[in-house]
Backbone bond lengths (Angstrom), bond angles and torsions (degrees), N, CA, C in turn:
res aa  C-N    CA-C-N  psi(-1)  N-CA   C-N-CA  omega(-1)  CA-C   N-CA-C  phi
1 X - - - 1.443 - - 1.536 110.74 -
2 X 1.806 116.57 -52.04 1.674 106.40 174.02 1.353 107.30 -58.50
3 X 1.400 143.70 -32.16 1.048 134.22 169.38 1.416 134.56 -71.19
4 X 0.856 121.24 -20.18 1.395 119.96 161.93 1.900 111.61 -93.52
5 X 1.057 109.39 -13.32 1.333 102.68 154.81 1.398 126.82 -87.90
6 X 1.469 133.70 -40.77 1.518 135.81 132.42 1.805 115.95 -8.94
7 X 1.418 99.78 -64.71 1.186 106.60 166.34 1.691 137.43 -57.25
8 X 0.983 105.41 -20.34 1.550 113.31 163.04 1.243 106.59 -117.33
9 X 0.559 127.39 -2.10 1.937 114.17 143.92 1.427 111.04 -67.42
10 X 1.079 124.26 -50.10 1.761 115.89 -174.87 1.427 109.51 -84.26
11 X 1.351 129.16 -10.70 1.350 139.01 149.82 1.652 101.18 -48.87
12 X 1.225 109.60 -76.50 1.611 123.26 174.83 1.767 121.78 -21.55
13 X 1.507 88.53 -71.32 1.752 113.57 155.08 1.071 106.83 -24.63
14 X 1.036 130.28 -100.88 1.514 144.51 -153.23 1.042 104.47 -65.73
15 X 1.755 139.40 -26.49 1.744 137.67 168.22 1.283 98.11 -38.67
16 X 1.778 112.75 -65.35 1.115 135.52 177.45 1.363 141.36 -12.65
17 X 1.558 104.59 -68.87 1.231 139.04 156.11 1.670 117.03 -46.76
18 X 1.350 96.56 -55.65 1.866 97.56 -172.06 1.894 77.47 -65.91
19 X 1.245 100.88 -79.10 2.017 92.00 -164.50 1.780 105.28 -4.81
20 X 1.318 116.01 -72.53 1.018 138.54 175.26 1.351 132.76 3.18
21 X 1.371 90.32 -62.81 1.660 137.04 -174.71 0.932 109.63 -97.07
22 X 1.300 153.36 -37.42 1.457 151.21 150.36 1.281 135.59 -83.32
23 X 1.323 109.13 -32.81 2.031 120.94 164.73 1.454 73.14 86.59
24 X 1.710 87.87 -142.12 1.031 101.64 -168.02 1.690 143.14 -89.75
25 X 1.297 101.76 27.03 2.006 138.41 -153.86 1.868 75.90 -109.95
26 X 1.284 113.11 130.63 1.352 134.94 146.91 1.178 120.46 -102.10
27 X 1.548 136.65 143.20 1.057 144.21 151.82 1.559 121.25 -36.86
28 X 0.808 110.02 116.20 1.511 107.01 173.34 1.452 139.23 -123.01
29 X 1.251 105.99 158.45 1.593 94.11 -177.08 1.370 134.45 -126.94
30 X 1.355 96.43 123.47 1.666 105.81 -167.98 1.587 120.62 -75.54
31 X 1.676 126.69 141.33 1.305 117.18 -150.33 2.010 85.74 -82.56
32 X 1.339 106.48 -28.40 1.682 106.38 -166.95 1.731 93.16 -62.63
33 X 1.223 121.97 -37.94 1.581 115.91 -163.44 1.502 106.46 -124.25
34 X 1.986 92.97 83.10 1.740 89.52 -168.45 2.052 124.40 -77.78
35 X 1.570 74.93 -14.39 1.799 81.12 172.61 1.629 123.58 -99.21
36 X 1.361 104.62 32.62 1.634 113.77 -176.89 1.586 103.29 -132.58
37 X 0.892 105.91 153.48 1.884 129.78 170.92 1.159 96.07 -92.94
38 X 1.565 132.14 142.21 1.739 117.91 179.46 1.907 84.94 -118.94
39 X 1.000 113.18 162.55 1.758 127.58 -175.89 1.518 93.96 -162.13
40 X 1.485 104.79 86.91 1.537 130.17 173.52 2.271 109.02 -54.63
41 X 0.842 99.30 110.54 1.278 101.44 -167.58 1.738 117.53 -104.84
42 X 1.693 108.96 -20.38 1.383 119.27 -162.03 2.123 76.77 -145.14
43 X 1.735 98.83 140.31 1.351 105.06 161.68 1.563 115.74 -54.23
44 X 1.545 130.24 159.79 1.344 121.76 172.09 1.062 102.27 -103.04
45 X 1.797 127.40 29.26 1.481 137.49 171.14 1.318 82.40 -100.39
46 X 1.512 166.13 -61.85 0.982 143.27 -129.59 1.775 113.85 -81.33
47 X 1.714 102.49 -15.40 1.388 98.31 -172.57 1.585 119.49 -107.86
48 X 1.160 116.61 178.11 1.697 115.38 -162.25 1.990 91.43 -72.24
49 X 0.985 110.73 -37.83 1.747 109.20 -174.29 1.384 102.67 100.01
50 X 1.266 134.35 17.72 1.578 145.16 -163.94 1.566 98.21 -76.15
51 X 0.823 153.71 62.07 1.723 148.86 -177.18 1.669 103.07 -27.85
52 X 1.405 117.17 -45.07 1.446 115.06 -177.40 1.618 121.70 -63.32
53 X 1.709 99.18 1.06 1.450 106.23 -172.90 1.504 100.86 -118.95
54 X 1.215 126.05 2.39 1.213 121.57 -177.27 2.039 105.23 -93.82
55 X 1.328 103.31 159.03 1.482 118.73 -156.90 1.342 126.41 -153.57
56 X 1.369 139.85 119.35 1.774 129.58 -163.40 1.988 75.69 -108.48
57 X 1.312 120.16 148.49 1.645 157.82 -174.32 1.998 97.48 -148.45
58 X 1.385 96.07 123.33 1.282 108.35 143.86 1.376 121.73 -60.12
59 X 1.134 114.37 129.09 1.743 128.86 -178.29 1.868 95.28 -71.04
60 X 1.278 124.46 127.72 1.395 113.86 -158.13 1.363 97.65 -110.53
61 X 1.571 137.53 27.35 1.418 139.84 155.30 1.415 109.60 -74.29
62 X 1.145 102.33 131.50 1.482 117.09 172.14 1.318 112.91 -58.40
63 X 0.969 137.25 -4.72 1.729 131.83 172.70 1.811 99.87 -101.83
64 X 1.204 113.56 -9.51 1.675 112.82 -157.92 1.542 99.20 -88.98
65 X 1.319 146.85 41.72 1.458 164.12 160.80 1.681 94.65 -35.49
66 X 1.108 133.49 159.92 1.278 108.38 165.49 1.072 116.24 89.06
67 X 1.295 149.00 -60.03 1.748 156.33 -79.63 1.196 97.35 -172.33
68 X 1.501 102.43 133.36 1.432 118.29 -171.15 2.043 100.19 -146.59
69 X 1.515 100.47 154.54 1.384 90.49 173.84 1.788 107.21 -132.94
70 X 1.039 113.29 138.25 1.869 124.54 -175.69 1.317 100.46 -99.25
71 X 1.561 100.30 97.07 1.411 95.10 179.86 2.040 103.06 -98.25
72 X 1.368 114.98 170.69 1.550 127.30 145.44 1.006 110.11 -142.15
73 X 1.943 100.92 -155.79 1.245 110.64 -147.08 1.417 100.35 -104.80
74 X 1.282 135.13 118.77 1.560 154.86 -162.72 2.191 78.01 -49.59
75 X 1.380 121.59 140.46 1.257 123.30 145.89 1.812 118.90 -52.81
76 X 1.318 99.93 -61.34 1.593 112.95 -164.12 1.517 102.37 -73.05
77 X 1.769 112.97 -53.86 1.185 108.27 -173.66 1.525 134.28 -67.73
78 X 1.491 83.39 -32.99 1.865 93.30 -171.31 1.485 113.84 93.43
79 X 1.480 121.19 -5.55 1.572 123.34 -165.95 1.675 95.56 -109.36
80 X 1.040 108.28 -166.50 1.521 126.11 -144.82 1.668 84.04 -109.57
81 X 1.529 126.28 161.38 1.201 123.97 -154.31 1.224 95.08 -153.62
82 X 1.624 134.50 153.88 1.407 132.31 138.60 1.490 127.91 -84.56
83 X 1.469 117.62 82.96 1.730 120.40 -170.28 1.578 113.35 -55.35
84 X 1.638 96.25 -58.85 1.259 106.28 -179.20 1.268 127.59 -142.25
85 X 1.752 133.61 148.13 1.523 116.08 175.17 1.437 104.30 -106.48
86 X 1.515 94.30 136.44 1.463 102.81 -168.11 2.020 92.48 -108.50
87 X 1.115 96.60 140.70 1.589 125.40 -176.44 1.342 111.79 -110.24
88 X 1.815 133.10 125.04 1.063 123.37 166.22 1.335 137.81 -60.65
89 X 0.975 125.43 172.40 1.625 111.93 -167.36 1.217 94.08 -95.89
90 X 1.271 144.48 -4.19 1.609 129.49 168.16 1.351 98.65 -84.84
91 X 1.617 138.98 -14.22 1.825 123.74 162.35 1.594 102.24 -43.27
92 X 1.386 121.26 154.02 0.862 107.20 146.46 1.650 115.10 -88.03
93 X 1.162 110.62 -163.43 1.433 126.20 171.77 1.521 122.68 -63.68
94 X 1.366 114.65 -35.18 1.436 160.81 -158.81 1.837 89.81 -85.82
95 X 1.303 103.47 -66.08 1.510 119.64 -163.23 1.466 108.81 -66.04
96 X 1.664 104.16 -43.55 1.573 109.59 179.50 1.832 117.98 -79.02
97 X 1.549 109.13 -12.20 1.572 88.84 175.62 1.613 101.85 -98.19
98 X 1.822 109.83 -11.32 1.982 86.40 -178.03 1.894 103.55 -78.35
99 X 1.555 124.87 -13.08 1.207 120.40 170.57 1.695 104.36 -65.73
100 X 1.080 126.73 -54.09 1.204 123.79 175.40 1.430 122.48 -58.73
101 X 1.244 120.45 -53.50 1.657 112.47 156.94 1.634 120.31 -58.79
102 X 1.069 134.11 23.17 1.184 145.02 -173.44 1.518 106.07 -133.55
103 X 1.391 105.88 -31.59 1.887 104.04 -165.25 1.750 97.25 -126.46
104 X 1.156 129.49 16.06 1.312 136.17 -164.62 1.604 103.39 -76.83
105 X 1.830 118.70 -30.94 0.940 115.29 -162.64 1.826 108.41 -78.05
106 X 1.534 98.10 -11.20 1.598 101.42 -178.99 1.639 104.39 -80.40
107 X 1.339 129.83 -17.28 1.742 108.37 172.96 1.716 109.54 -119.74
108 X 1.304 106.96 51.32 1.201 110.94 -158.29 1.920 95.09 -87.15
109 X 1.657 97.89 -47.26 1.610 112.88 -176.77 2.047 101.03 -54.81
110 X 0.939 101.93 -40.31 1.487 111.06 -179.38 1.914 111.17 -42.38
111 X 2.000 97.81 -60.62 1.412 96.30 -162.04 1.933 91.49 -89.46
112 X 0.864 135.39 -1.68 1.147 138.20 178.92 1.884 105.91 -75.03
113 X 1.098 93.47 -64.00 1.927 101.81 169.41 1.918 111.65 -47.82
114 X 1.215 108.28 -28.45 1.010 120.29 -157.56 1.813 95.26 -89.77
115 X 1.022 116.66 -53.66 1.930 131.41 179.73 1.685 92.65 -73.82
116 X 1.191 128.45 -14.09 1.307 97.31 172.92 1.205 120.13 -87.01
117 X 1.748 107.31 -38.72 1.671 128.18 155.32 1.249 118.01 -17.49
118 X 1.314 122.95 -62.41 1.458 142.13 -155.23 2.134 108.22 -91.59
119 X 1.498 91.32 -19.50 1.488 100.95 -169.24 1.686 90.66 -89.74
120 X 1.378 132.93 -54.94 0.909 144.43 179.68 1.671 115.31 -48.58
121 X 1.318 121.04 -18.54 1.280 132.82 178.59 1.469 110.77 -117.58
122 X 1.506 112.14 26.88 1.819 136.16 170.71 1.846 98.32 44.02
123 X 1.540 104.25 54.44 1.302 106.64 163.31 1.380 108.98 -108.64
124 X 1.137 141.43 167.96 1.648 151.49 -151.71 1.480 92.12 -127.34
125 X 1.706 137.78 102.40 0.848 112.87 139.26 1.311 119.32 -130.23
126 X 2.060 111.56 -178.47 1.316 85.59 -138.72 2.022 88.48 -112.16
127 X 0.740 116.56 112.29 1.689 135.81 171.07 1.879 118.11 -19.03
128 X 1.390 99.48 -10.34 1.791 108.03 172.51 1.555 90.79 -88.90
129 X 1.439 126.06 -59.90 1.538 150.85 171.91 1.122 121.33 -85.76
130 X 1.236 135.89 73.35 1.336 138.25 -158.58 2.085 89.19 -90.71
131 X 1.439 118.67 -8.14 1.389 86.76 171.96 1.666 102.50 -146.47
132 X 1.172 104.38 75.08 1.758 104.13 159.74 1.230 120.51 -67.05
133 X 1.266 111.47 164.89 1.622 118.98 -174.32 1.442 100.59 -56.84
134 X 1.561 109.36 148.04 1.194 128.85 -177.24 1.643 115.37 -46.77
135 X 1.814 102.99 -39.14 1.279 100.89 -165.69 1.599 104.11 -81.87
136 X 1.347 122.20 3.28 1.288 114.58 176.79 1.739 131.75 -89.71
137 X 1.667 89.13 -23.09 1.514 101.16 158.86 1.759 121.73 -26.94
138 X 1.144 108.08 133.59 1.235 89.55 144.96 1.511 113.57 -158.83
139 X 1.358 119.89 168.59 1.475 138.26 -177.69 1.499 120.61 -40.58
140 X 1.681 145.21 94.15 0.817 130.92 179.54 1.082 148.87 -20.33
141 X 1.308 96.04 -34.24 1.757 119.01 175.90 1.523 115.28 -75.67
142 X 1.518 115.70 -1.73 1.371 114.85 -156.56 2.047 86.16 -110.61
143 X 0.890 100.84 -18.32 1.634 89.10 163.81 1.513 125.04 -14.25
């Protein structure tokens, strides 16, 4: 009985933690990339949508095992982008939000450029999730 209650406590824990670490952004999974976790990092409004410009890069931190990054082609800039980090499916869930709460501060300028974009065009977004689906936006004024 203490053990299986022990045991859902660190079940609990770790719900916790990933919540934590992601807010309100879930991992998701793409049918094209069935052995990856995707962790959307940059809107897919910011880029041209060019498929011939899109690209998977090893994440080149020595803790980033696992870890991959989907970059394209910036719309505005024209330069190379981090869209998304893709996670193997042997991470766990657990494994991929303490890398992300650990490495979050490297695409931070990304979703920040990105919420000002969207704020500047009197859209509401919300700073845990700087990129929900388009259709969830909505108009500041509609508060």
């Amino acid at each position: 009985m203490l053990e299986e209650k022990t045991r859902l406590a660190q079940l609990h824990s770790e719900e916790l933690e990933i919540r934590d670490a992601f807010g309100d952004q879930k991992l998701e999974k793409w049918p094209m990339m069935p052995t990856k976790k995707v962790l959307r990092v940059t809107a897919s409004e910011v880029f041209d949508g060019r498929v011939s410009q899109e690209f998977r890069v090893k994440d080149t931190d020595e803790s980033s095992k696992g870890v991959s990054l989907l970059m394209g082609r910036s719309a505005t800039t024209q330069t190379s982008e981090v869209q998304c980090i893709l996670f193997d499916h042997n991470l766990s869930d657990l494994e991929a939000a303490r890398w992300w709460d650990a490495n979050r501060h490297r695409f931070e300028k990304a979703q920040r450029a990105f919420v000002r974009s969207q704020t500047s065009q009197g859209l509401q977004v919300s700073p845990r999730n700087p990129f929900p689906a388009a259709a969830n936006r909505q108009p500041l004024a509609a508060k």
